[in-house]
Chimera marker file (.cmm) of the C-alpha trace (Angstrom):
<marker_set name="trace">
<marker id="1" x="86.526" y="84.614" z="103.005" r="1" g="1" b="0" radius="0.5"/>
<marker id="2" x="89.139" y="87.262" z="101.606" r="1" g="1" b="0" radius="0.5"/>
<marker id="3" x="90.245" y="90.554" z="100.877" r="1" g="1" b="0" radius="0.5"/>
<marker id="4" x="87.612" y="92.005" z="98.315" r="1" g="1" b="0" radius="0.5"/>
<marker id="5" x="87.015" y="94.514" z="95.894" r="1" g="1" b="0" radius="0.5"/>
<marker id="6" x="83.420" y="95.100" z="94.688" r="1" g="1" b="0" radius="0.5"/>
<marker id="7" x="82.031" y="96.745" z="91.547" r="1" g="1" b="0" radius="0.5"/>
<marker id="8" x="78.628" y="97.544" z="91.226" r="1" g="1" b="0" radius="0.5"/>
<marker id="9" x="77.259" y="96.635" z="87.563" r="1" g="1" b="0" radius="0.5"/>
<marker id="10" x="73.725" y="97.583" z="85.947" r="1" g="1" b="0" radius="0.5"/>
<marker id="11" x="72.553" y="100.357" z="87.480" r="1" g="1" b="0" radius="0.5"/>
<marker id="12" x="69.140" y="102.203" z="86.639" r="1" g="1" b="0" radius="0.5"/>
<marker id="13" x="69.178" y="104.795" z="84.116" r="1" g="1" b="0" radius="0.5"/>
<marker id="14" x="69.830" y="108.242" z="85.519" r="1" g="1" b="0" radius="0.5"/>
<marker id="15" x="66.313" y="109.903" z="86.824" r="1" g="1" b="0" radius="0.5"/>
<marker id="16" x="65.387" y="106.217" z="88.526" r="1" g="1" b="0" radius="0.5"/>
<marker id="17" x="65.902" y="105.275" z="92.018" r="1" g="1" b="0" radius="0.5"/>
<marker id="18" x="67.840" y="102.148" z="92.232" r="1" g="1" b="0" radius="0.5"/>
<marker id="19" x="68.837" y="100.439" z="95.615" r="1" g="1" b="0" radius="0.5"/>
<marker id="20" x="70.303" y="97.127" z="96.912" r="1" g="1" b="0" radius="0.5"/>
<marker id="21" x="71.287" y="95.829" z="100.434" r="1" g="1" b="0" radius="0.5"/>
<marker id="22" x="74.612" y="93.775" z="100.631" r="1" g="1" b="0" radius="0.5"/>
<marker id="23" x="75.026" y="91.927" z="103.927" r="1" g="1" b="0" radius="0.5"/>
<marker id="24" x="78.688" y="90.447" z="104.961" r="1" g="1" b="0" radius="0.5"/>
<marker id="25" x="79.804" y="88.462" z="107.200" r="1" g="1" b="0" radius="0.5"/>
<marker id="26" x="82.872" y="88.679" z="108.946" r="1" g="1" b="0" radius="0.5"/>
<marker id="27" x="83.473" y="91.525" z="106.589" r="1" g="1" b="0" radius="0.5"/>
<marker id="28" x="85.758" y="92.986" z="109.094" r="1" g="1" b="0" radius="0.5"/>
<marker id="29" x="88.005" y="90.004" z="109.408" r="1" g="1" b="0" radius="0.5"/>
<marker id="30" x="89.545" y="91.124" z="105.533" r="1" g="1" b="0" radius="0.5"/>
<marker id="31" x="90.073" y="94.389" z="103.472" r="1" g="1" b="0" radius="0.5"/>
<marker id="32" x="86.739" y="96.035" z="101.309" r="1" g="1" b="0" radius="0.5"/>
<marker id="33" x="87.922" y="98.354" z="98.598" r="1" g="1" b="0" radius="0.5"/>
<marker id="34" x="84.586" y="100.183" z="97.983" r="1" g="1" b="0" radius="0.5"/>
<marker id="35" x="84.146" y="101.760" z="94.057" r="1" g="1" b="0" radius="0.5"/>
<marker id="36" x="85.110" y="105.183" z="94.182" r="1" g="1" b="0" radius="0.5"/>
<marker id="37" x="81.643" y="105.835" z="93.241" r="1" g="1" b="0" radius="0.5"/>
<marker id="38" x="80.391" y="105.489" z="96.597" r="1" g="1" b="0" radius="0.5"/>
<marker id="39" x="79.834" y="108.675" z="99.159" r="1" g="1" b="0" radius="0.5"/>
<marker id="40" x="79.433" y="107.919" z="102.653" r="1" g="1" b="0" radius="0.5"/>
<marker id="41" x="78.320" y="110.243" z="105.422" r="1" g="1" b="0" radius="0.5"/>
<marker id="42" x="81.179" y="112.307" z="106.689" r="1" g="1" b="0" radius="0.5"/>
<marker id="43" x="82.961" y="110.831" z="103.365" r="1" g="1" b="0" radius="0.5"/>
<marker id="44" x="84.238" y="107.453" z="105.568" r="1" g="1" b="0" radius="0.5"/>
<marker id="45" x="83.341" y="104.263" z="105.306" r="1" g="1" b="0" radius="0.5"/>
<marker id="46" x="81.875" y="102.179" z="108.510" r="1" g="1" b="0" radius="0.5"/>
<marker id="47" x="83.961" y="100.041" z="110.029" r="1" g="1" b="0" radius="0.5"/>
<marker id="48" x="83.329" y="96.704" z="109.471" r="1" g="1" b="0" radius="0.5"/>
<marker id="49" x="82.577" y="93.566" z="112.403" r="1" g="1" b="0" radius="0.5"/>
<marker id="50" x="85.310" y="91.268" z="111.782" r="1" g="1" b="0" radius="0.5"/>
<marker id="51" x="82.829" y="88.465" z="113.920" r="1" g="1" b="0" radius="0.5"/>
<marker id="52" x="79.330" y="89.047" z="113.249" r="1" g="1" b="0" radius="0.5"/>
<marker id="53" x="76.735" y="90.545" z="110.486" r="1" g="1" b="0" radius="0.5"/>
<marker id="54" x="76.660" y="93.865" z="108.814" r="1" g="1" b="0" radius="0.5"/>
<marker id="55" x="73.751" y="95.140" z="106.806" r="1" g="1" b="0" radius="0.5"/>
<marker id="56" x="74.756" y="98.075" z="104.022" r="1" g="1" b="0" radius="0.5"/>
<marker id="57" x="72.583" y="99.953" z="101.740" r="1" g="1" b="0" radius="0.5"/>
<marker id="58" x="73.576" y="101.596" z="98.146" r="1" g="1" b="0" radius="0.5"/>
<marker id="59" x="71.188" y="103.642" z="96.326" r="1" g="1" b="0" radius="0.5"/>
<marker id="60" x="71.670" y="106.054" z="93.311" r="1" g="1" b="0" radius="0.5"/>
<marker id="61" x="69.854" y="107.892" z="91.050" r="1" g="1" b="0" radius="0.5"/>
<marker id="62" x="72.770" y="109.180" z="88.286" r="1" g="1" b="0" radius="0.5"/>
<marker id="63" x="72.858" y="105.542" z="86.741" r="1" g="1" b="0" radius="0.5"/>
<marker id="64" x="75.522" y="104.659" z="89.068" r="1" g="1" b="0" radius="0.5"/>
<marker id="65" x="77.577" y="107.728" z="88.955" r="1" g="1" b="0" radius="0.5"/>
<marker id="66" x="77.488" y="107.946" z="92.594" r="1" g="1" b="0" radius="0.5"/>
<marker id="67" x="76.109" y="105.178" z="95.075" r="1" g="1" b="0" radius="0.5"/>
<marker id="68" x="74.595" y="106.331" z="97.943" r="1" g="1" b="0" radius="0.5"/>
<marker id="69" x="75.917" y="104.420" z="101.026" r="1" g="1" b="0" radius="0.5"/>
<marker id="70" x="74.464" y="104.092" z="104.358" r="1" g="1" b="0" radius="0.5"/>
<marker id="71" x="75.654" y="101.379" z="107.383" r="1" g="1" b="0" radius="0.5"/>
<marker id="72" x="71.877" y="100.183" z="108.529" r="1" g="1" b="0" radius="0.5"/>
<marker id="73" x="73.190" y="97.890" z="110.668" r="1" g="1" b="0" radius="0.5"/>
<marker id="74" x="76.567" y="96.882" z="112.133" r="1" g="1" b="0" radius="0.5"/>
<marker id="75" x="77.429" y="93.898" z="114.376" r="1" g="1" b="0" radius="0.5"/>
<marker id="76" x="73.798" y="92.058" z="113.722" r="1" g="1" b="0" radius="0.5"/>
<marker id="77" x="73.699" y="89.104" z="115.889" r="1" g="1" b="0" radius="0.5"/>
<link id1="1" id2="2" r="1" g="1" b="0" radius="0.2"/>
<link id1="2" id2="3" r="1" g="1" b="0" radius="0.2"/>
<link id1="3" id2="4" r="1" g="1" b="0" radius="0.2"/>
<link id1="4" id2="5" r="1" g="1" b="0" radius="0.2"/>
<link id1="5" id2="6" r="1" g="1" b="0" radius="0.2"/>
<link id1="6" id2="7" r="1" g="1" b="0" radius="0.2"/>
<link id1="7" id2="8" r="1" g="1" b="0" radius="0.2"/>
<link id1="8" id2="9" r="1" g="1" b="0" radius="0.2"/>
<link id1="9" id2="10" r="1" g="1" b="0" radius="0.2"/>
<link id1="10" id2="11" r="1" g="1" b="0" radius="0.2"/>
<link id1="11" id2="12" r="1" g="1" b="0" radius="0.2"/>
<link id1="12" id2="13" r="1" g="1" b="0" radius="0.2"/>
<link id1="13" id2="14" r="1" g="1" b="0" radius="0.2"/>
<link id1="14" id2="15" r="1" g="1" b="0" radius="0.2"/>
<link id1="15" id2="16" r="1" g="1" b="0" radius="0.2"/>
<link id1="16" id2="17" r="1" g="1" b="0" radius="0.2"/>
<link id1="17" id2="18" r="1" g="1" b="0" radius="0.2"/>
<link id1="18" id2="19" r="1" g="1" b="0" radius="0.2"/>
<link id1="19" id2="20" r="1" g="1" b="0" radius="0.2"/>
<link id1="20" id2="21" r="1" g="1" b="0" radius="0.2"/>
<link id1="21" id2="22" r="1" g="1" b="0" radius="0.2"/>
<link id1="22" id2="23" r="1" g="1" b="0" radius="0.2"/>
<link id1="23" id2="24" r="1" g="1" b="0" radius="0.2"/>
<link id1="24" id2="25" r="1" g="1" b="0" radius="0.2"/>
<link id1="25" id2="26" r="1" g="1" b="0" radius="0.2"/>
<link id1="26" id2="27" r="1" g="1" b="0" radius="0.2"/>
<link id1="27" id2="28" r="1" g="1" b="0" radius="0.2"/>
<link id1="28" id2="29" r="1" g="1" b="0" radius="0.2"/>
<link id1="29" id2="30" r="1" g="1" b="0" radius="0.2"/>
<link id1="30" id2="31" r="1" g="1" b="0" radius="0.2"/>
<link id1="31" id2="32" r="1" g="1" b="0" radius="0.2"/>
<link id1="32" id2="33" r="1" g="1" b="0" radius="0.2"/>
<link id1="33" id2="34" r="1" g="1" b="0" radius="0.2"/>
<link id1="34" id2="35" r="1" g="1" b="0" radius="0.2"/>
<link id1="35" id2="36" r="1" g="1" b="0" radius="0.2"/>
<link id1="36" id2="37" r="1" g="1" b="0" radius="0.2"/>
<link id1="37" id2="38" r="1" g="1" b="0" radius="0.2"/>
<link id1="38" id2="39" r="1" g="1" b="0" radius="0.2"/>
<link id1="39" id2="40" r="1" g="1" b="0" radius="0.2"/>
<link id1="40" id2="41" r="1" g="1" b="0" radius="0.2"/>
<link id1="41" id2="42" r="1" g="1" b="0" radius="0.2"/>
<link id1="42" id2="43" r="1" g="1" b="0" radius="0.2"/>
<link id1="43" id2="44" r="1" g="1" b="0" radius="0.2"/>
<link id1="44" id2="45" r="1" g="1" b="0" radius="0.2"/>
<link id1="45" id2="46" r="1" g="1" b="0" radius="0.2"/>
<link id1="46" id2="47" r="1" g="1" b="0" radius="0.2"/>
<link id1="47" id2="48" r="1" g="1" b="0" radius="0.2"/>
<link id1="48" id2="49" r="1" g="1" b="0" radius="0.2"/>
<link id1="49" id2="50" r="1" g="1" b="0" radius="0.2"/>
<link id1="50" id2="51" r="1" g="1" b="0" radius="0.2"/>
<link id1="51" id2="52" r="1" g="1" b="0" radius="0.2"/>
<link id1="52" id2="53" r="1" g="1" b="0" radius="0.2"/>
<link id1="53" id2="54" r="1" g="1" b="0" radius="0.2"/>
<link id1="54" id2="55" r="1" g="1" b="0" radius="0.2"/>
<link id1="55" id2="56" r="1" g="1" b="0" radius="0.2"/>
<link id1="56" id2="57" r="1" g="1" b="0" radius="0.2"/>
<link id1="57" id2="58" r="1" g="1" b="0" radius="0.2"/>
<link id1="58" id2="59" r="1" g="1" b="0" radius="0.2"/>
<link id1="59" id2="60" r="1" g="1" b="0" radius="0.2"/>
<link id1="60" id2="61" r="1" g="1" b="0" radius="0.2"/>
<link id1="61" id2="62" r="1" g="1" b="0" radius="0.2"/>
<link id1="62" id2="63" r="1" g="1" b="0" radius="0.2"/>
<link id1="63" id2="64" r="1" g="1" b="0" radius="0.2"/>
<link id1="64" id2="65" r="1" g="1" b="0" radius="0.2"/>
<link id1="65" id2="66" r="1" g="1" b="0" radius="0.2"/>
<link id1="66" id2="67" r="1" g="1" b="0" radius="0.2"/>
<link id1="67" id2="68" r="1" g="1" b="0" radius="0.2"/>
<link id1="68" id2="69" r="1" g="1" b="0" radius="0.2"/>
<link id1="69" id2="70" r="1" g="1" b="0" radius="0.2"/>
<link id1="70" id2="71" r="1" g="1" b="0" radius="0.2"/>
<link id1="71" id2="72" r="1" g="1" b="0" radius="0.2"/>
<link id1="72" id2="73" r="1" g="1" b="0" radius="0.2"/>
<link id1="73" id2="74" r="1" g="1" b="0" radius="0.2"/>
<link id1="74" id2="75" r="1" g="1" b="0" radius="0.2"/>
<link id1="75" id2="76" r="1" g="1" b="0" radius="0.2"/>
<link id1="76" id2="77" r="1" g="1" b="0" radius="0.2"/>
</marker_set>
């Protein structure tokens, strides 16, 4: 309902896989400052819907050092 900035907390120690999805809604509608721990593809992050559902997935496997992340849906109905 606002301009957000995440942190990701608790990761797996480095050697495990460790994933979560985070679905927002409206997420376009207000600023996301991503961690700077996070590498998307082509180094940008997706554009957000600023009416409807997006679906993002973060995985790592450095104990958080980076965070994987990958839009696997955008604009859900």
């Amino acid at each position: 309902s606002g301009i957000a900035t995440l942190t990701f907390s608790n990761p797996p120690v480095s050697g495990t896989s460790g994933s979560f999805t985070l679905i927002l809604t409206n997420g376009g509608a207000f600023a996301v400052t991503w961690p700077t721990s996070v590498d998307w593809p082509l180094a940008t992050a997706p554009t957000l819907t600023a009416a409807g559902v997006d679906v993002l997935v973060f995985t790592t496997i450095d104990a958080g050092t980076t965070w994987y992340g990958i839009a696997a849906g955008i604009g859900m109905a």
